[in-house]
Z-matrix of the N, CA and C atoms (Angstrom, degrees):
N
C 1 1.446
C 2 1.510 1 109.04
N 3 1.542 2 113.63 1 127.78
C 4 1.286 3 89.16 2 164.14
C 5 1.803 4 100.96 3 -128.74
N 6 1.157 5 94.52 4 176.06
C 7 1.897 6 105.60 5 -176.15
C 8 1.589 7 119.97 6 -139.01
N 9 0.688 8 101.14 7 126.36
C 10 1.997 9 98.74 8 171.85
C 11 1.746 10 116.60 9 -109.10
N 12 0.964 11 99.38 10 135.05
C 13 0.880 12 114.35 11 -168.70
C 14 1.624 13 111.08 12 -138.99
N 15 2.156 14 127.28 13 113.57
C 16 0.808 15 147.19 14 -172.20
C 17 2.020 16 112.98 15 -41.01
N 18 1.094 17 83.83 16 168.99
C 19 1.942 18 90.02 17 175.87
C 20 1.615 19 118.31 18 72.91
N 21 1.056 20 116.04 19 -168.04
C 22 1.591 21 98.85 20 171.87
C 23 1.182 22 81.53 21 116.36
N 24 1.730 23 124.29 22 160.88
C 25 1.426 24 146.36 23 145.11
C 26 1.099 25 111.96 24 -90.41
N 27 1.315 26 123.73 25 143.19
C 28 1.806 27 130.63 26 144.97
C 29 1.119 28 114.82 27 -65.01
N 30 1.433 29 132.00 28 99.52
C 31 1.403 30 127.57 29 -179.63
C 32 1.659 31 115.20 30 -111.29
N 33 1.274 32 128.12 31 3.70
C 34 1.084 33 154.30 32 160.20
C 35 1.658 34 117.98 33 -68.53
N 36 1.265 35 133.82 34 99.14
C 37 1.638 36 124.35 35 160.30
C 38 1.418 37 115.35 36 -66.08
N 39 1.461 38 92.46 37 -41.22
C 40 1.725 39 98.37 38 -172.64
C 41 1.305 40 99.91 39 172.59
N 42 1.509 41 115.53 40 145.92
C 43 1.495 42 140.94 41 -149.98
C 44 1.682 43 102.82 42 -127.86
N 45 1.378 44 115.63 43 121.15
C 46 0.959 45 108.57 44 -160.70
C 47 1.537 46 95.17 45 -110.23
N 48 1.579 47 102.10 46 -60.64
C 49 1.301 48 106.43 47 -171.90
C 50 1.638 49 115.12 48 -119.44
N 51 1.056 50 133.52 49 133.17
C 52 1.777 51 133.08 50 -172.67
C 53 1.417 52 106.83 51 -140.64
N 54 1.560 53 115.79 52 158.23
C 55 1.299 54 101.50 53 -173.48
C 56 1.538 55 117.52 54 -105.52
N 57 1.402 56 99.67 55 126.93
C 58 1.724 57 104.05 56 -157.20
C 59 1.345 58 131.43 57 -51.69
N 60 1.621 59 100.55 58 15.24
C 61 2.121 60 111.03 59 165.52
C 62 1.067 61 91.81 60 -142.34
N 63 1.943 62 125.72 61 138.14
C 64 0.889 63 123.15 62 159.15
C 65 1.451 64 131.86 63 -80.35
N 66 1.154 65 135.23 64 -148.07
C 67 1.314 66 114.28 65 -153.62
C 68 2.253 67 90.93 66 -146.05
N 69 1.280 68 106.83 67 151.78
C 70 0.891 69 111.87 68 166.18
C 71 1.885 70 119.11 69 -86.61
N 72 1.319 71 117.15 70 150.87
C 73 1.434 72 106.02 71 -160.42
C 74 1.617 73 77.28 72 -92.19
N 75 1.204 74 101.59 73 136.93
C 76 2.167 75 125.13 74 160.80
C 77 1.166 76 108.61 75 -81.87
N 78 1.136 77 138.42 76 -29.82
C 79 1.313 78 142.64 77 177.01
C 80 1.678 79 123.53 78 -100.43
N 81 0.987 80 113.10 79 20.00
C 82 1.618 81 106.13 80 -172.03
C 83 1.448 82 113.99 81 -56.94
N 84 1.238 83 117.75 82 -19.57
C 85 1.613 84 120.20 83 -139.29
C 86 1.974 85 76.07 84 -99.65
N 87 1.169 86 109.34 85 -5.66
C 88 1.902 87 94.72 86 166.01
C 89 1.441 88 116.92 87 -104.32
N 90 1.140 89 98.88 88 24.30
C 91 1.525 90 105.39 89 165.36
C 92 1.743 91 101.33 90 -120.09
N 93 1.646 92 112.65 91 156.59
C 94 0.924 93 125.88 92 -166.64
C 95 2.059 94 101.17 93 -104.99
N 96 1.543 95 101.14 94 137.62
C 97 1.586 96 95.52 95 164.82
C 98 1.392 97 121.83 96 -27.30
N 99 1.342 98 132.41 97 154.65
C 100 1.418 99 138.28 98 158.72
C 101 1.871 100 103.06 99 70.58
N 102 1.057 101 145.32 100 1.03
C 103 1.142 102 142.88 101 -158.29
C 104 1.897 103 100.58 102 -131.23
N 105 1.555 104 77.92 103 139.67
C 106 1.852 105 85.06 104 -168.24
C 107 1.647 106 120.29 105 -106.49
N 108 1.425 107 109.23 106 119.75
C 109 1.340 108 115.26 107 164.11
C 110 1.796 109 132.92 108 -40.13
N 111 1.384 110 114.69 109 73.22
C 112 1.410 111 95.69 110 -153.66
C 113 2.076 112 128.45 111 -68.14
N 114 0.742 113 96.55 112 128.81
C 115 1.938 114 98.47 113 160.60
C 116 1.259 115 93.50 114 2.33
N 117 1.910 116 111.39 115 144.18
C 118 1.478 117 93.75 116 140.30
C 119 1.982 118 99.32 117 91.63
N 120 1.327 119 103.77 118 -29.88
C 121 1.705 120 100.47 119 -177.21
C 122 1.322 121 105.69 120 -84.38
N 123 1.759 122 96.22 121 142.85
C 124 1.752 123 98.96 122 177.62
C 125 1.217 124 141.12 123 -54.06
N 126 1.001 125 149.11 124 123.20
C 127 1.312 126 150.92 125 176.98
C 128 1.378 127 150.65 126 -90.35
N 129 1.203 128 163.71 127 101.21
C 130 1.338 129 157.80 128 -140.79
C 131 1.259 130 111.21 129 -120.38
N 132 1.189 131 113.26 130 69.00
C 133 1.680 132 121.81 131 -169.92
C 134 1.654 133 125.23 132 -68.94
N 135 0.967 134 120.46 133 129.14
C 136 1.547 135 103.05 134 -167.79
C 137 1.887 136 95.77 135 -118.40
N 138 1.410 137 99.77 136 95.07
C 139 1.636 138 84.95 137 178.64
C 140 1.433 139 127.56 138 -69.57
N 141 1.405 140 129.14 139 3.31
C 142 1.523 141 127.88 140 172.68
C 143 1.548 142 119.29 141 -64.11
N 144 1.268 143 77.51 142 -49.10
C 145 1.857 144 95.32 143 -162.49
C 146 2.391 145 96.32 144 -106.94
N 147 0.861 146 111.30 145 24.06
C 148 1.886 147 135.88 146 -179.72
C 149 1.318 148 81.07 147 35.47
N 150 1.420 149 156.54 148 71.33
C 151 1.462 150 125.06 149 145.21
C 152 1.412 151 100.22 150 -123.65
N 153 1.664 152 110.54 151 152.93
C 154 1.401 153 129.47 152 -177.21
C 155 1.893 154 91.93 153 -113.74
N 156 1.727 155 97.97 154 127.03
C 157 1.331 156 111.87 155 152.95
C 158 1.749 157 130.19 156 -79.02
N 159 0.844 158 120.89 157 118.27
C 160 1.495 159 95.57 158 176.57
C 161 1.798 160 122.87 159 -87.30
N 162 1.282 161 117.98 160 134.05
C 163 1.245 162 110.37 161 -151.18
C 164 2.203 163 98.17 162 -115.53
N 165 0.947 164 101.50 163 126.05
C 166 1.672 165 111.07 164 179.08
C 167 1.670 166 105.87 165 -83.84
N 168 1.121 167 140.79 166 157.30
C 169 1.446 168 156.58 167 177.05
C 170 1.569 169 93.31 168 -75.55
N 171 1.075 170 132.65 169 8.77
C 172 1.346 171 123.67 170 -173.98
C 173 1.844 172 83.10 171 -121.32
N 174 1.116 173 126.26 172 -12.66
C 175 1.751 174 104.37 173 -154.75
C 176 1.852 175 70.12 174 -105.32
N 177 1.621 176 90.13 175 120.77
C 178 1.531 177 92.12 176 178.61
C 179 1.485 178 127.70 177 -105.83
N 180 1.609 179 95.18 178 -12.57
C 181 1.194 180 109.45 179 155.68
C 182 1.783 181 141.14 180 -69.53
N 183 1.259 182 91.30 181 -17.47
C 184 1.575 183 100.92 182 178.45
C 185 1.473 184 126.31 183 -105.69
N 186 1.631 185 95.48 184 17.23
C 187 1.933 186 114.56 185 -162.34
C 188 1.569 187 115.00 186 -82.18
N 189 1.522 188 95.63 187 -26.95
C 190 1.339 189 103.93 188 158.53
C 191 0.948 190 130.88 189 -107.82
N 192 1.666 191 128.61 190 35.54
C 193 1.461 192 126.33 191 137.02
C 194 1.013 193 118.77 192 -125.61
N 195 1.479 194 114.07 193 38.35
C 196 1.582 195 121.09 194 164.76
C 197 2.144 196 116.43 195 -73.84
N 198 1.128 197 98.81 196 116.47
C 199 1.194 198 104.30 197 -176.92
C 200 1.589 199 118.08 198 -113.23
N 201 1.166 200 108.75 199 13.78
C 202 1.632 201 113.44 200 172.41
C 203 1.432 202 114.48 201 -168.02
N 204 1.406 203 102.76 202 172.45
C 205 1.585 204 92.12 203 164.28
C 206 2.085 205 96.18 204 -126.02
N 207 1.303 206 85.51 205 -165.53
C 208 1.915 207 83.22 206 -167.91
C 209 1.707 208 90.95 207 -116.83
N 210 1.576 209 82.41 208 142.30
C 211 1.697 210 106.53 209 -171.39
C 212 1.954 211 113.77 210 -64.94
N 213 1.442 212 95.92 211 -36.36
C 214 1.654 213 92.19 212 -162.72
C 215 1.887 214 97.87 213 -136.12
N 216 1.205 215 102.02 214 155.60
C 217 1.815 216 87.56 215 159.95
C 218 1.076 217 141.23 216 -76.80
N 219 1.329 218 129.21 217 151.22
C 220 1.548 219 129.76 218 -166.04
C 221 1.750 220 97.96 219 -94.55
N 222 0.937 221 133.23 220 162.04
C 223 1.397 222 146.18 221 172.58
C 224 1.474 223 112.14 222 -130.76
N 225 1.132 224 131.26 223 104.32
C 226 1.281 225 141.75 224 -171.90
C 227 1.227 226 119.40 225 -105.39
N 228 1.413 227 104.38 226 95.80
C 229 2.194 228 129.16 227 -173.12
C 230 0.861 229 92.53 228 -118.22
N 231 1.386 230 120.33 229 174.87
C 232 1.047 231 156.88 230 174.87
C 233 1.414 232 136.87 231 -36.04
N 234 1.538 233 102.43 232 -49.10
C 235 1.047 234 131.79 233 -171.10
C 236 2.199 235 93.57 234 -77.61
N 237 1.117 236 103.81 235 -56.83
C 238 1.743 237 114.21 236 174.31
C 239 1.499 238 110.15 237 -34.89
N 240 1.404 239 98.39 238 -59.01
C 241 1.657 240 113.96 239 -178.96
C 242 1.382 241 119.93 240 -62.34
N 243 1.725 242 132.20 241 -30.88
C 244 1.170 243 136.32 242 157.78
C 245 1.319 244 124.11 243 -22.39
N 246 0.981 245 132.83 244 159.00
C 247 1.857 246 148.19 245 -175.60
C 248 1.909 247 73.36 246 -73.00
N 249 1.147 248 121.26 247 -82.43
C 250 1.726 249 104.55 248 -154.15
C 251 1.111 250 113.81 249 -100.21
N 252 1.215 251 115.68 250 60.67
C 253 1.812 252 129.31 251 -177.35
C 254 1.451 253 81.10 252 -146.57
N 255 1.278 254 107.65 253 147.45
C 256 1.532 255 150.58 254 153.40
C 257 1.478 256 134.98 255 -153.49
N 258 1.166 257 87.89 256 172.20
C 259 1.861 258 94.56 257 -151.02
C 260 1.964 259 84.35 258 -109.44
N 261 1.601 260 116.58 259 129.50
C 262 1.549 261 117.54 260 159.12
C 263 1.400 262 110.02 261 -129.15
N 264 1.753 263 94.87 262 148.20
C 265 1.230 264 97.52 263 173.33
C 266 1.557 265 141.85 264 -116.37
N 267 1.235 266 144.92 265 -150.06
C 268 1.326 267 114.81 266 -169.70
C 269 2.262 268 70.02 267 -151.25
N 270 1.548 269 100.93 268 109.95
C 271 1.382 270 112.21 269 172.16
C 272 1.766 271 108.17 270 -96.89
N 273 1.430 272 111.08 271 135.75
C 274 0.918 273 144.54 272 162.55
C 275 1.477 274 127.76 273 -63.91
N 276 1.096 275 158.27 274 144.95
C 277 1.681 276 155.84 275 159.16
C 278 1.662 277 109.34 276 -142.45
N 279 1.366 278 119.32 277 -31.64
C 280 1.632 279 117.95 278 -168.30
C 281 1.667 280 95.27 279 -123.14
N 282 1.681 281 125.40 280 131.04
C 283 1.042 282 93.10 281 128.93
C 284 2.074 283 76.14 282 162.56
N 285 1.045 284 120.96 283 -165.94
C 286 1.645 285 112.15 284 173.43
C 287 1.615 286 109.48 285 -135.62
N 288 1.224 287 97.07 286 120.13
C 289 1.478 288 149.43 287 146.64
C 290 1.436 289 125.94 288 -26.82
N 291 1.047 290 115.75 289 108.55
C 292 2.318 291 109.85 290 170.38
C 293 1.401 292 89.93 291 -87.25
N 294 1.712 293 128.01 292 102.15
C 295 1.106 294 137.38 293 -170.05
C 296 1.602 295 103.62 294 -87.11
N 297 1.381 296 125.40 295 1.47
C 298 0.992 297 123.06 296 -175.07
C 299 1.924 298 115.27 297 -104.45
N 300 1.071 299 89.93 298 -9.33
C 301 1.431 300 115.41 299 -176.08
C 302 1.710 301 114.18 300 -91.44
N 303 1.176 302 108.68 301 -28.86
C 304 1.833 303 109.86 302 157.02
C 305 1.292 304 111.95 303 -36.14
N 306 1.504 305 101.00 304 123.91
C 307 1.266 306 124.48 305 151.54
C 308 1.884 307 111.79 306 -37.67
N 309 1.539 308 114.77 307 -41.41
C 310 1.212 309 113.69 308 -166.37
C 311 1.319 310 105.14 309 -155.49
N 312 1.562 311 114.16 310 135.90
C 313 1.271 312 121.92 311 -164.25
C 314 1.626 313 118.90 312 -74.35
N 315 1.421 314 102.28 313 103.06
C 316 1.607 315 101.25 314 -179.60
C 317 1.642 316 120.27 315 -66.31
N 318 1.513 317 101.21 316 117.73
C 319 1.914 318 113.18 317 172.55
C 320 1.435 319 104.87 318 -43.47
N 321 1.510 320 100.65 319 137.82
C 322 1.417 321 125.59 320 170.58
C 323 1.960 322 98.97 321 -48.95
N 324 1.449 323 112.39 322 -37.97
C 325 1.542 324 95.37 323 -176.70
C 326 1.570 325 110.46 324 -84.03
N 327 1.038 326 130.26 325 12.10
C 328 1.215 327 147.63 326 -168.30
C 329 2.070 328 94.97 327 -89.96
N 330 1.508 329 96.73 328 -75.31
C 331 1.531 330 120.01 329 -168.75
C 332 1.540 331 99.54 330 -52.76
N 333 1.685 332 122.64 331 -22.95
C 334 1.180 333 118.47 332 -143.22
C 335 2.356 334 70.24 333 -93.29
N 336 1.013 335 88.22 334 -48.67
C 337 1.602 336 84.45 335 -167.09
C 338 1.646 337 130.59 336 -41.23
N 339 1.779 338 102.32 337 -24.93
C 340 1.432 339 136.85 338 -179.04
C 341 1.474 340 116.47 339 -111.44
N 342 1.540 341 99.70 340 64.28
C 343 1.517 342 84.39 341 -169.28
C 344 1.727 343 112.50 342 -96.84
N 345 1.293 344 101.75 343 21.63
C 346 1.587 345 124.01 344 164.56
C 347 1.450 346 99.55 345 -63.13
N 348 1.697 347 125.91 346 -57.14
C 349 0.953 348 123.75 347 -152.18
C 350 1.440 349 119.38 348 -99.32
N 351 1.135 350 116.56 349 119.19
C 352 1.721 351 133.75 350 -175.18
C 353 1.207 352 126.75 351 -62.60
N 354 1.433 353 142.89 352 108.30
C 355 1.333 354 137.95 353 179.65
C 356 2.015 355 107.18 354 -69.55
N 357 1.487 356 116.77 355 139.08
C 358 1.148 357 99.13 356 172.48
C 359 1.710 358 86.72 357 -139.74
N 360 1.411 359 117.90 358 111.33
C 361 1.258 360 139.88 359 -147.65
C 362 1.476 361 91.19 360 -107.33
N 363 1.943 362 128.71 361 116.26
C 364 1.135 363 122.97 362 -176.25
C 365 1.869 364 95.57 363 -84.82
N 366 1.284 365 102.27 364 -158.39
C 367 1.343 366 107.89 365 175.65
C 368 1.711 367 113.89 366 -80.76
């Protein structure tokens, strides 16, 4: 299924490099119905097994194996939350960023891990 749904930021300048399967989210069930995963959030991608963690500035343990951030927002209904619905995402590693436009402020050990990815800091 897919859905669109209006609003959203462009937080993307340009995408250089992404990894060519996205990833299923491992963590959905810490997100709440109706509430959106934004662009731009950290990620802990595990390409063997395809699932993307999503990682908060508070999970301090997982800051250093963040290896992307996520390309678009997730929208989290009903249908996502179901036994055979899931939510995938499309992770990022190369490319520049409106770092000011995050939903959530990415750690300096975070940026240090992605150094593919370019901050372009408006005023």
């Amino acid at each position: 299924t897919n859905k669109s749904y209006g609003g959203g930021k462009n937080i993307w300048h340009e995408i250089t490099g992404k990894f060519p399967v996205g990833g299923t989210i491992s963590n959905l069930a810490d997100f709440a119905e109706g509430t959106v995963i934004p662009a731009g959030s950290m990620v802990v991608f595990d390409t063997v097994s395809a699932t993307a963690k999503i990682v908060k500035a508070s999970d301090s343990g997982d800051l250093a194996n963040v290896n992307g951030l996520t390309e678009n927002d997730v929208y989290v209904d009903a249908a996502v939350k179901s036994a055979t619905g899931n939510a995938t995402v499309a992770v990022v590693f190369a490319g520049t960023i409106y770092s000011s436009r995050l939903a959530e402020e990415v750690p300096a050990e975070v940026w240090a891990n992605l150094p593919e990815v370019k901050q372009f800091k408006e005023a």
